[in-house]
Backbone as a printed PyTorch tensor [residue, N CA C, xyz], in Angstrom:
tensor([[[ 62.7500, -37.3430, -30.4390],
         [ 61.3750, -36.8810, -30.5080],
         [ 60.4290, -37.8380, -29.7600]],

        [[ 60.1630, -39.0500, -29.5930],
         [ 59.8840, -40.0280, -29.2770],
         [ 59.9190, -39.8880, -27.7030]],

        [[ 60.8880, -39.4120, -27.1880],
         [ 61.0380, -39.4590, -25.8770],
         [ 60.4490, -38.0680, -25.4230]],

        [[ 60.4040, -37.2870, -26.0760],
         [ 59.3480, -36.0660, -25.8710],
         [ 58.2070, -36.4140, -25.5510]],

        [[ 57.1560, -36.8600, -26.5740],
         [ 55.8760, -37.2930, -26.9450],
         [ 56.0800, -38.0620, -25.5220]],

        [[ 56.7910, -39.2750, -25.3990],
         [ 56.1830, -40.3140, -24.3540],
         [ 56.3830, -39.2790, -23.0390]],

        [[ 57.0670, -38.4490, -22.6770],
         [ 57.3510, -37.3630, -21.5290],
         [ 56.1990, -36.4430, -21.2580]],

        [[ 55.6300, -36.0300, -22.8640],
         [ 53.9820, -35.1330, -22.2810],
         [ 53.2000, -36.5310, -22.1360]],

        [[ 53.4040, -37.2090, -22.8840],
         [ 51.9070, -38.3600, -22.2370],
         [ 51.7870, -38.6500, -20.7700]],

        [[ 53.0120, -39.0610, -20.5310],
         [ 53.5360, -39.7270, -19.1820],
         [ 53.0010, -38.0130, -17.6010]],

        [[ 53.2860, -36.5750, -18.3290],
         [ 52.9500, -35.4870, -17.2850],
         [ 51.5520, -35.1450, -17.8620]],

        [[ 50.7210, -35.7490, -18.7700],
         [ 49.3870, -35.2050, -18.9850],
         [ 48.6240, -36.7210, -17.9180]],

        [[ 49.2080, -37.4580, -17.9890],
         [ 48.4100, -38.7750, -17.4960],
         [ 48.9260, -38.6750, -15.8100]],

        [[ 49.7870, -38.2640, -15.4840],
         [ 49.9500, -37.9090, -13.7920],
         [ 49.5800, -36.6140, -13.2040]],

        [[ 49.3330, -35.8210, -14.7740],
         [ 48.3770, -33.9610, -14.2280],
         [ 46.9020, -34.6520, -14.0350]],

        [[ 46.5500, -35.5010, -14.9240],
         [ 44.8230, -35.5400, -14.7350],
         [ 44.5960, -37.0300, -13.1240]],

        [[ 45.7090, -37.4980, -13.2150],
         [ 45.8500, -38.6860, -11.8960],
         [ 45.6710, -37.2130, -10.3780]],

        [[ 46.8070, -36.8580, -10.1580],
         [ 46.9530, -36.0810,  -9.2620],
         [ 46.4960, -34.9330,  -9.0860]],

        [[ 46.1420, -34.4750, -10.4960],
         [ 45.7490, -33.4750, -10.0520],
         [ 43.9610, -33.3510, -10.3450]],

        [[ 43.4210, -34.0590, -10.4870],
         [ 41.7190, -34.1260, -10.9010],
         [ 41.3160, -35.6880, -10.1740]],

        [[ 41.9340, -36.5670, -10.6970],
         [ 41.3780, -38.3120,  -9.8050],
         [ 41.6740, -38.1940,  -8.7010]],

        [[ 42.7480, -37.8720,  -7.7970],
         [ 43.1520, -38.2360,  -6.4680],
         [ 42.3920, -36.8000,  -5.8210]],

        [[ 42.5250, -36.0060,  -5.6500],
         [ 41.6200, -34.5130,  -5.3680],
         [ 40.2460, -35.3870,  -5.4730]],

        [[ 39.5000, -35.7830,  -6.3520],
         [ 37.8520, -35.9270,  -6.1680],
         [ 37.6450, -37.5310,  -5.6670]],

        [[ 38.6650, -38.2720,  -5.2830],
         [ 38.3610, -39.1150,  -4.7000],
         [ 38.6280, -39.1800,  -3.2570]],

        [[ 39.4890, -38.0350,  -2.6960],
         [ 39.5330, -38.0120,  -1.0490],
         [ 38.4150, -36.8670,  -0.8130]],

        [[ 37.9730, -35.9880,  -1.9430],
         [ 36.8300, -35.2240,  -1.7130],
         [ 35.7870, -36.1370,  -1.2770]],

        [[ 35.7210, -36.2940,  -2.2930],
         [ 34.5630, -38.1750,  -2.0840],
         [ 34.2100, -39.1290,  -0.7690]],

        [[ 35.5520, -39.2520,  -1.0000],
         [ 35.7360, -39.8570,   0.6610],
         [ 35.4370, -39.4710,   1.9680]],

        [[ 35.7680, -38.2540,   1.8010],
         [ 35.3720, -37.4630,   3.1250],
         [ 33.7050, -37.2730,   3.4470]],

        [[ 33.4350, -36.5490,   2.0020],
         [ 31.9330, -36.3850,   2.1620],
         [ 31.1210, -37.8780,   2.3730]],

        [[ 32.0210, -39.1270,   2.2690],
         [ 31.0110, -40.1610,   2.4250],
         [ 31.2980, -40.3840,   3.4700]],

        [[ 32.0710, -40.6570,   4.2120],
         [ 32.7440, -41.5180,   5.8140],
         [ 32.7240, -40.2500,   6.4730]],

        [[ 33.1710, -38.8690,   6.3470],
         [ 33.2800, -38.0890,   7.4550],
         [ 32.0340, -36.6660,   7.2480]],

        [[ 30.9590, -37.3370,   7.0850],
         [ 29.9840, -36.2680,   6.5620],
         [ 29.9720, -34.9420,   7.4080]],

        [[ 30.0420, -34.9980,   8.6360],
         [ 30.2810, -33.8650,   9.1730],
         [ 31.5920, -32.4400,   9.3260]],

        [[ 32.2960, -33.6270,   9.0260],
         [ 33.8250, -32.7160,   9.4570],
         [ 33.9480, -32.1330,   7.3760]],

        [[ 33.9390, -32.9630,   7.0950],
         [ 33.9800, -32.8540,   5.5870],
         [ 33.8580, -31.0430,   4.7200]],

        [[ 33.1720, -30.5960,   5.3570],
         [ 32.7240, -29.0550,   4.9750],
         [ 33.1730, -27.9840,   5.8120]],

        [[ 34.1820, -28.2940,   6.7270],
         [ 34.8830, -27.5390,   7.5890],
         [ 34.3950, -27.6540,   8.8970]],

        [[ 33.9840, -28.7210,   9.1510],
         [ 33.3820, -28.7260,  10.7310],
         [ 32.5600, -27.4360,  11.2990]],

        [[ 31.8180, -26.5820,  10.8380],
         [ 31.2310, -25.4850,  10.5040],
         [ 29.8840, -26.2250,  11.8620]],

        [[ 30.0490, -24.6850,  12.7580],
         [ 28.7660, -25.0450,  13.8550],
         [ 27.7670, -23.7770,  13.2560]],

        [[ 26.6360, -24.0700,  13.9940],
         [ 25.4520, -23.0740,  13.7770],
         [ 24.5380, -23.2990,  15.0090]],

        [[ 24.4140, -21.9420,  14.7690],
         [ 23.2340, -21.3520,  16.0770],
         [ 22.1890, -20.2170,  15.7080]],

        [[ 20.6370, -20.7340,  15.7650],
         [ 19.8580, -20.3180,  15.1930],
         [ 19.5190, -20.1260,  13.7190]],

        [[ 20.0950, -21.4120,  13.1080],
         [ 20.2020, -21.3990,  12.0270],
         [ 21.5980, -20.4160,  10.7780]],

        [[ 21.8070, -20.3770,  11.6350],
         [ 23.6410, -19.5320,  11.2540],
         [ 24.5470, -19.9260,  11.4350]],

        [[ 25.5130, -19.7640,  10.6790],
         [ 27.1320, -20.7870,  10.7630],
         [ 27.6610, -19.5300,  11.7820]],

        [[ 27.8340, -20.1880,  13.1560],
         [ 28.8750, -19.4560,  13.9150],
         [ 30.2100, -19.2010,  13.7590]],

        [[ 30.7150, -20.0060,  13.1960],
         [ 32.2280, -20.3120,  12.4650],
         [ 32.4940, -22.1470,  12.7800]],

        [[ 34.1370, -22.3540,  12.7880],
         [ 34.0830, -23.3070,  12.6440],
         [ 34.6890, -24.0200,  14.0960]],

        [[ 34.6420, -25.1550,  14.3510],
         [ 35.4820, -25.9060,  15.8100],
         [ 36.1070, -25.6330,  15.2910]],

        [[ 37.4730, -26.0680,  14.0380],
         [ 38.9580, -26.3570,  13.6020],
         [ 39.2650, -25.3970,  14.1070]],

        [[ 38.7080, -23.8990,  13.7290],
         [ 39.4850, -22.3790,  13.9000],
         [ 38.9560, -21.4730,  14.8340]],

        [[ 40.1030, -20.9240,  15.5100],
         [ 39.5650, -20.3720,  16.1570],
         [ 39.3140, -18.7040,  15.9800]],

        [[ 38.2260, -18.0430,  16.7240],
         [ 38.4400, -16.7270,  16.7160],
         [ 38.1940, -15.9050,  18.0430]],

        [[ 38.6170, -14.5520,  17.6010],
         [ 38.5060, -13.7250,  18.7630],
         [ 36.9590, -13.7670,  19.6430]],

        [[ 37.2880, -13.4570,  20.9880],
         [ 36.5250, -13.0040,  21.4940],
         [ 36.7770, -12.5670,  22.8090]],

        [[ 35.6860, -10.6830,  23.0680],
         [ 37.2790,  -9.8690,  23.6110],
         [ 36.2700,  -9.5720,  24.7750]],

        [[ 35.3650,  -9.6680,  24.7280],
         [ 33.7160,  -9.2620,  25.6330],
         [ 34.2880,  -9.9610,  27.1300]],

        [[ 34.0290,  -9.4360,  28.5290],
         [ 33.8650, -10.1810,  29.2920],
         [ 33.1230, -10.8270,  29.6170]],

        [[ 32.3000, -11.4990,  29.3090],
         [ 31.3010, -12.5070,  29.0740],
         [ 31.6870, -13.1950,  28.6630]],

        [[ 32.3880, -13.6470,  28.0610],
         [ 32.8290, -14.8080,  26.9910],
         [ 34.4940, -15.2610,  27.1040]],

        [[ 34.4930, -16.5090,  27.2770],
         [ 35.9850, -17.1580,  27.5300],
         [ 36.8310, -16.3400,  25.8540]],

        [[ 37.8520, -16.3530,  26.1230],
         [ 38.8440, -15.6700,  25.6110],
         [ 39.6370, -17.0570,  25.2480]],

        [[ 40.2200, -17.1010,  23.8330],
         [ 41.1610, -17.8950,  23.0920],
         [ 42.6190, -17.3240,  23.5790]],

        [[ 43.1060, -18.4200,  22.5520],
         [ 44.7510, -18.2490,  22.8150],
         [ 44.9680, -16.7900,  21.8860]],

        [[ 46.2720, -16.6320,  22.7390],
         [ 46.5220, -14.9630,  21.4820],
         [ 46.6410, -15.4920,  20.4300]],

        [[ 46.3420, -14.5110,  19.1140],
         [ 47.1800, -15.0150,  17.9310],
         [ 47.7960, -14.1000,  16.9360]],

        [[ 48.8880, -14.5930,  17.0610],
         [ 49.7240, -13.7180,  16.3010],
         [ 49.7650, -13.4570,  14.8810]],

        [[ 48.0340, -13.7010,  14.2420],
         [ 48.0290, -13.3270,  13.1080],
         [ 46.5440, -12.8370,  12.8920]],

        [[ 46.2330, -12.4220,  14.3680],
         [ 44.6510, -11.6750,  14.5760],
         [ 43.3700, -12.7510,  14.1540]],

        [[ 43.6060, -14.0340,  14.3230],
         [ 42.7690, -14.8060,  13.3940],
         [ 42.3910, -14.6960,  12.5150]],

        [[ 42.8040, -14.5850,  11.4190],
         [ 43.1560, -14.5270,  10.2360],
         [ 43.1740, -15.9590,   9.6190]],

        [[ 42.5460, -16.9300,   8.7890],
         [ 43.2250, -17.4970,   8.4860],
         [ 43.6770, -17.8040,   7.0850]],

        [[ 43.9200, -16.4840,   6.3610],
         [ 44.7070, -16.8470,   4.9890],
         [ 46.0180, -16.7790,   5.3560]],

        [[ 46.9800, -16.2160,   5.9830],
         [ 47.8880, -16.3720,   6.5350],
         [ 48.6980, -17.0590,   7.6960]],

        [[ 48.2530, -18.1070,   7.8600],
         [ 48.0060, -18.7280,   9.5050],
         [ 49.3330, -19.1290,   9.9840]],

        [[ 50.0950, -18.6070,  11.1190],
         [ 51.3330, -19.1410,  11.2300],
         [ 51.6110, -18.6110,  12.5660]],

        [[ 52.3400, -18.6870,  13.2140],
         [ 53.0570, -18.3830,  14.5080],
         [ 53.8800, -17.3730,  14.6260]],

        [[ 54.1510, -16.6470,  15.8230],
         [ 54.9380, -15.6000,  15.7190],
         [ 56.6240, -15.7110,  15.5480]],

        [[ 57.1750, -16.4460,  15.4210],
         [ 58.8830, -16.7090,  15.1830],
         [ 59.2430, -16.4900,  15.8670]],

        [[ 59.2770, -15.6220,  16.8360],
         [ 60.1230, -15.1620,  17.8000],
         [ 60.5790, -15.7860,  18.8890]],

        [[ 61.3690, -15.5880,  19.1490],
         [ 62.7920, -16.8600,  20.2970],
         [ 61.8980, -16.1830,  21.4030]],

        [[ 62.3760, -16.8900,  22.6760],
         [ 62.3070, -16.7690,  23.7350],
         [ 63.2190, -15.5190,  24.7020]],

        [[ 64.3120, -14.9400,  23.3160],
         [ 65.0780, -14.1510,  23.5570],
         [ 64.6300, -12.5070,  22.9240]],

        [[ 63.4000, -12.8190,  22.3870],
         [ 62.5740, -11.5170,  21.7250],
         [ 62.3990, -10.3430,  22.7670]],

        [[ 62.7240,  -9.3480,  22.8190],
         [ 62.1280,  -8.3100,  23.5120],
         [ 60.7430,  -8.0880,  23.0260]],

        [[ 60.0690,  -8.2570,  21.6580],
         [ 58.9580,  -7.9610,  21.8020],
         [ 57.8210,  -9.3800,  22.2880]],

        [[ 58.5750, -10.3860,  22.2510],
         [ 57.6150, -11.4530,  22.9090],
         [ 58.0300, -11.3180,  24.4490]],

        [[ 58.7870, -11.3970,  24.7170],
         [ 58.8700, -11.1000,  26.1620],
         [ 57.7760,  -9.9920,  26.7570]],

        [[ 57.8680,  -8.6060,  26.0900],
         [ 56.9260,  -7.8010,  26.4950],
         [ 55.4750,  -8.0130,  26.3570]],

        [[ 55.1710,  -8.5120,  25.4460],
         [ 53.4910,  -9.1610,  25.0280],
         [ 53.2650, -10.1500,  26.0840]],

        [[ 54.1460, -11.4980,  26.6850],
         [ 54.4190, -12.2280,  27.3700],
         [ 53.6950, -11.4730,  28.8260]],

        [[ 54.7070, -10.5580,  29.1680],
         [ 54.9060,  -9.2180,  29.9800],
         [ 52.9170,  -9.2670,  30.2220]],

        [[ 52.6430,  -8.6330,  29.5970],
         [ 51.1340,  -7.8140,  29.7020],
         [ 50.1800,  -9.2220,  30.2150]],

        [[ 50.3170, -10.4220,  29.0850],
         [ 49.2300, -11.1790,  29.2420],
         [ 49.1670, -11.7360,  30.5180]],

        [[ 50.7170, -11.8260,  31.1400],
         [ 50.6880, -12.2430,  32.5380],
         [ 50.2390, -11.4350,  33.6400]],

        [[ 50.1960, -10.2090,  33.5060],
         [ 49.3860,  -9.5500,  34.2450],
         [ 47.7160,  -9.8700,  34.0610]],

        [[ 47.7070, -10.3510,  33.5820],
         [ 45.8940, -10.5820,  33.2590],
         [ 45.3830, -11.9530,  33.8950]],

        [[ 44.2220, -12.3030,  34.0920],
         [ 43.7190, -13.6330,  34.6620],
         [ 44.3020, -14.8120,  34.3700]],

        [[ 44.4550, -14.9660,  33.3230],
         [ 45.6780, -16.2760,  32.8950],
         [ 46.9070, -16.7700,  32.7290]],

        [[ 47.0890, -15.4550,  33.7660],
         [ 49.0180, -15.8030,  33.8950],
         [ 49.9870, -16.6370,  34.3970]],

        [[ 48.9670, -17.4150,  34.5290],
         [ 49.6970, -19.1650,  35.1170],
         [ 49.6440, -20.2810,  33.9950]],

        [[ 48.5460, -20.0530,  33.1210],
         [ 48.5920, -21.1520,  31.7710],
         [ 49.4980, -20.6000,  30.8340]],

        [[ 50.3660, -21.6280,  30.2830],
         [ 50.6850, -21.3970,  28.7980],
         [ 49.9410, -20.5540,  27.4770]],

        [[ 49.2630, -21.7800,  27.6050],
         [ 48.3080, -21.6290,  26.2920],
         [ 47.4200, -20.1920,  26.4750]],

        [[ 47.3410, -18.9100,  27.2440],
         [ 46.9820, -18.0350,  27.4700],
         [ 47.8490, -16.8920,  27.2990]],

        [[ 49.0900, -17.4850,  27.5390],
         [ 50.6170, -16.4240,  27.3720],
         [ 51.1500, -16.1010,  26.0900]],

        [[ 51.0750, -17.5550,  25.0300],
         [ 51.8580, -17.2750,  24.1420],
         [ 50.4470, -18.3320,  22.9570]],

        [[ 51.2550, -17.3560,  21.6210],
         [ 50.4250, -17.6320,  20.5090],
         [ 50.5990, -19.0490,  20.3770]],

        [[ 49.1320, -20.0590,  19.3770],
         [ 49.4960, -21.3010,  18.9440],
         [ 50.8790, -21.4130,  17.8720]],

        [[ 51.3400, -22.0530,  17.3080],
         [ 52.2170, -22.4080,  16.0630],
         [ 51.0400, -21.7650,  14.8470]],

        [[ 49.7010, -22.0400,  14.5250],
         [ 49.4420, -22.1260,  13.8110],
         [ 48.7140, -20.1690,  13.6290]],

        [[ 48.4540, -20.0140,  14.7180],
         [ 47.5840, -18.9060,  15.2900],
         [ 46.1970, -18.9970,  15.4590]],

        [[ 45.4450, -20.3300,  14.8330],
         [ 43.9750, -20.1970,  14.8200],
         [ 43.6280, -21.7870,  15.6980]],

        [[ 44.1820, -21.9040,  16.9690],
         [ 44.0770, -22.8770,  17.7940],
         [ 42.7990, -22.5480,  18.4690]],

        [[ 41.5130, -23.4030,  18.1210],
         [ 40.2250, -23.4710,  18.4650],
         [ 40.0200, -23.5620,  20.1490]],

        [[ 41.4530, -24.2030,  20.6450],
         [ 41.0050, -24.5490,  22.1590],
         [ 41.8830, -24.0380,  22.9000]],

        [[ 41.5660, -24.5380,  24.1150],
         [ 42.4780, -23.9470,  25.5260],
         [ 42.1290, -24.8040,  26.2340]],

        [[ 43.0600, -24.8790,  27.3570],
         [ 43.5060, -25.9050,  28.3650],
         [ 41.8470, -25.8300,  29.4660]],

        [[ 41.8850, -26.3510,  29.9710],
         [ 40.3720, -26.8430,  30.9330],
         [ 41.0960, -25.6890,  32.2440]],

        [[ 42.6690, -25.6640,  32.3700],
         [ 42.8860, -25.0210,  33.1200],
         [ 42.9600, -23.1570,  32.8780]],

        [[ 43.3610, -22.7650,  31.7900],
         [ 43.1240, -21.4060,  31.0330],
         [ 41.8790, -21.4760,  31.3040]],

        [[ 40.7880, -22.6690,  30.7250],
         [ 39.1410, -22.2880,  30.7390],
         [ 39.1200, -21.5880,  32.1130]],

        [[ 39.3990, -22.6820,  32.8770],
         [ 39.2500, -22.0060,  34.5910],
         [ 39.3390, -21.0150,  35.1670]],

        [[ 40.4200, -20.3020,  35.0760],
         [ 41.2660, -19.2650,  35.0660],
         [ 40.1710, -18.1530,  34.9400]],

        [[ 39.4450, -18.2580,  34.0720],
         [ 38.6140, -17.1840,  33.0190],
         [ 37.4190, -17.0130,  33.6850]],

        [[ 36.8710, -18.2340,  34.2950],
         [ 35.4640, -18.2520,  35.0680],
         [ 34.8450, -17.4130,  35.6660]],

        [[ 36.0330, -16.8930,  36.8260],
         [ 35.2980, -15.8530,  37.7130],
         [ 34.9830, -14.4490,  36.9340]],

        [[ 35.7190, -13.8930,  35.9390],
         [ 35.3460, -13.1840,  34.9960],
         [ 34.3070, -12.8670,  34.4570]],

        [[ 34.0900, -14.3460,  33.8990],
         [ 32.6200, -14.9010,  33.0910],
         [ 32.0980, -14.7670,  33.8190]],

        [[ 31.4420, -15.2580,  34.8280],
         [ 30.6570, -15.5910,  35.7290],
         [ 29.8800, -13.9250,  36.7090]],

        [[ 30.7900, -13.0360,  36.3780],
         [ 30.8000, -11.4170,  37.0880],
         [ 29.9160, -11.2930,  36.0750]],

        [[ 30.7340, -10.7510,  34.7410],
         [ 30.0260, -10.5290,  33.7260],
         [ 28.4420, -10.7930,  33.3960]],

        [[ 28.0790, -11.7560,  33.4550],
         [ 26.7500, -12.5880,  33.0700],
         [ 25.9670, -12.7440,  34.4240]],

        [[ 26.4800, -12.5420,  35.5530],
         [ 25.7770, -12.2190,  36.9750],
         [ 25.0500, -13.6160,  37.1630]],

        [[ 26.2010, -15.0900,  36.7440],
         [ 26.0350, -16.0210,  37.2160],
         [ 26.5570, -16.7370,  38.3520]],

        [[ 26.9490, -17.8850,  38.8130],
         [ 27.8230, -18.3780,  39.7430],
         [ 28.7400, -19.1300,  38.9050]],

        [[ 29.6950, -18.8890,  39.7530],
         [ 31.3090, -19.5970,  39.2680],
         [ 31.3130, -20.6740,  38.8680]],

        [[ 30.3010, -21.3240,  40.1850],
         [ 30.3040, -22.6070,  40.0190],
         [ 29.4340, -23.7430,  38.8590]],

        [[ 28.5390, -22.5700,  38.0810],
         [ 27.4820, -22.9230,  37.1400],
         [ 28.7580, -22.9870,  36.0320]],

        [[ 29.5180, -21.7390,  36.0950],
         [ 30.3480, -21.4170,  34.6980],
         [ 31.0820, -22.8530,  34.6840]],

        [[ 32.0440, -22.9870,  36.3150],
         [ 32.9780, -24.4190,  36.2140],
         [ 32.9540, -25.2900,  36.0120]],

        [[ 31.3320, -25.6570,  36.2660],
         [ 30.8370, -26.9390,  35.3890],
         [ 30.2660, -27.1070,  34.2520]],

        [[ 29.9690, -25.9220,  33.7400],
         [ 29.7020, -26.1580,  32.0640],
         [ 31.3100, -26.3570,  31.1270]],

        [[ 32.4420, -26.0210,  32.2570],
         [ 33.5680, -25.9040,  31.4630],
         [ 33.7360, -27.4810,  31.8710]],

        [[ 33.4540, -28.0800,  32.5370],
         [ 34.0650, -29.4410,  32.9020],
         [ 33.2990, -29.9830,  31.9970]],

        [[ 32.0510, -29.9830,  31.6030],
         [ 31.2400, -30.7590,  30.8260],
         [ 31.3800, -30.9570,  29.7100]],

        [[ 32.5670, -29.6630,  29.0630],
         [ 32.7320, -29.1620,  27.7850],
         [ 34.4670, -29.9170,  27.3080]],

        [[ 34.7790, -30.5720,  28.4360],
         [ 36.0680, -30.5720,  29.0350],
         [ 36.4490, -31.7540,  27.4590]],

        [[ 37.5610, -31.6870,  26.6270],
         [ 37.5190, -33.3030,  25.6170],
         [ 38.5430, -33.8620,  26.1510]],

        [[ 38.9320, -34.7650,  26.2210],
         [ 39.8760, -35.8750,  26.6390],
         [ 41.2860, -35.9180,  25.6170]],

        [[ 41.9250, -36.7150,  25.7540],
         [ 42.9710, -36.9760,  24.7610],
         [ 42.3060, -37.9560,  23.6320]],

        [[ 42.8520, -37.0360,  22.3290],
         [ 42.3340, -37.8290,  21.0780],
         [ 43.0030, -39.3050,  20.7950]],

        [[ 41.9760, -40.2850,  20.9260],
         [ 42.4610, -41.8800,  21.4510],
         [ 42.7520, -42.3290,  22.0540]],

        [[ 42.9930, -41.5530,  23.0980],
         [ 43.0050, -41.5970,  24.7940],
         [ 44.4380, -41.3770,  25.1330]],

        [[ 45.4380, -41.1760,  24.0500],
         [ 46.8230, -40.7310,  23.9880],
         [ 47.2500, -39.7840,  23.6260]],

        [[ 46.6080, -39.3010,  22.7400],
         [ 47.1300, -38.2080,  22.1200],
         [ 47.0340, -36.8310,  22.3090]],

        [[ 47.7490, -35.9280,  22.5880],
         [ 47.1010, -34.8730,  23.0090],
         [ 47.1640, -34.1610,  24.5560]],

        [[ 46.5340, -33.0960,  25.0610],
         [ 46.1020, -33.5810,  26.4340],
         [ 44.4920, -32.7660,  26.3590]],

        [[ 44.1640, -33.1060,  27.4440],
         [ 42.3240, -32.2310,  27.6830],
         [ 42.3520, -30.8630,  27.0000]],

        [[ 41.7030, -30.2180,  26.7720],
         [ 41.1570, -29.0410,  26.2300],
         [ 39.8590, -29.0840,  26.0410]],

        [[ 39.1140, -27.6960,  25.4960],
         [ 38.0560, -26.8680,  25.7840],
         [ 38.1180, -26.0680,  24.3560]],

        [[ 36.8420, -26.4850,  23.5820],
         [ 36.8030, -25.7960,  22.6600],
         [ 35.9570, -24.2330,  22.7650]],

        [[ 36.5450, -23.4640,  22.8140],
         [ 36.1950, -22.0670,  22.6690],
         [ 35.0350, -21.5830,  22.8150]],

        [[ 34.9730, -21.5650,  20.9490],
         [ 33.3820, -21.4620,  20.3410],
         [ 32.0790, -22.0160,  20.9100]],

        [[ 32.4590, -23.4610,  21.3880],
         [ 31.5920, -23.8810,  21.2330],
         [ 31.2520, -23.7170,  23.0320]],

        [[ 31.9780, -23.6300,  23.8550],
         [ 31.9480, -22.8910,  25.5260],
         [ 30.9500, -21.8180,  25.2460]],

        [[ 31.4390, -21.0190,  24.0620],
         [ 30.4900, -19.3020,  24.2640],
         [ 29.4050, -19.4460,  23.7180]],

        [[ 29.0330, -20.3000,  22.6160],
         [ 27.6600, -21.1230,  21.7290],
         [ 26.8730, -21.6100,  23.4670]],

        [[ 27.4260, -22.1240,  24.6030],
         [ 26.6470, -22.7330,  25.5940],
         [ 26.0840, -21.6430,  26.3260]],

        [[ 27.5870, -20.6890,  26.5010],
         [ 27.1160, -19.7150,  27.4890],
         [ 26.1780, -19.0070,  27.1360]],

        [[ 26.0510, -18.7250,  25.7890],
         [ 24.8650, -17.6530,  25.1990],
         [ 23.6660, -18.5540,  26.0490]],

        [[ 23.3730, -19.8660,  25.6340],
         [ 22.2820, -20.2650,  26.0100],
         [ 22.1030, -20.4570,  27.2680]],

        [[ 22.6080, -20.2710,  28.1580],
         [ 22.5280, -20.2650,  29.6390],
         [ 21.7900, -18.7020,  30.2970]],

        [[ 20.7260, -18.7090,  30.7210],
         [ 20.0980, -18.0800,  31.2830],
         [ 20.9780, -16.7300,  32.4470]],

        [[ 20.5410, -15.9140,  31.8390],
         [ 21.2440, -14.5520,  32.5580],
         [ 20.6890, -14.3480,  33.6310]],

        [[ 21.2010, -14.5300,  34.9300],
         [ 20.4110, -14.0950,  36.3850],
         [ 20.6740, -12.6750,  36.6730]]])
């Protein structure tokens, strides 16, 4: 009996550790050291949450740079990758289509992220997309190519990673760029 009793003490004192102290102290943490990212990295424009950098979402308009596919419609209660081998007839055929389209030389334009809600794309996909954009909005290419270079992030720590282009926040610019 003894070893009972000390067995709930021992899982009531590591339920309220792990599961209530450690939870409100990296809550804590975050909201003190990472005040921004802390609430989902959540952007806004005109006083409205556009969504967030972390995630990404659709956008199908020609006007507006286009994300990676995702094979779970951006969605993200379900967030995951499509499984399928390289030996898929139906990724091959999806493969198939996107390469017929403006970005059929980048990766990251061909095939879904791992996760499906990958916020960015390559500086070179961005590229790819420009002359598009640029029709659309009855700007110059060259206005679009350098707001994408400007937008351009580096490797995280200068190693990690490679360049990319966050999405959202490309089409958050383009809105504000003057329609000729």
């Amino acid at each position: 009996m003894k070893n009972t009793i000390d067995a709930l003490k021992l899982f009531l004192v590591l339920t309220v550790l792990t599961g209530l102290v450690y939870p409100l102290v990296v809550w804590g943490g975050a909201r003190l050291f990472l005040t921004g990212k802390a609430g989902g990295s959540l952007v806004s424009t005109g006083g409205m949450e556009a969504g967030s950098e972390l995630v990404g979402q659709a956008f199908a308009k020609p006007g507006y740079f286009h994300p990676r596919p995702s094979a779970i419609g951006y969605n993200p209660m379900p967030s995951g990758g499509t499984n399928q081998s390289l030996t898929s007839a139906s990724l091959r055929a999806s493969v198939k289509d996107r390469r017929a389209g403006e970005g059929g030389k980048t990766a990251d334009l061909l095939f879904a992220s791992g996760s499906g809600l990958d916020p960015h794309i390559s500086p070179a996909a961005a590229k790819a997309q420009c002359a598009r954009v640029a029709r659309a909005r009855g700007a110059a290419e060259s206005d679009i190519i350098s707001l994408v270079d400007s937008l351009t992030e580096g490797r995280q720590l200068g190693f990690l990673g490679e360049p990319r282009v966050n999405v959202l926040r490309l089409n958050m610019k383009l809105d504000g760029m003057p329609i000729k």
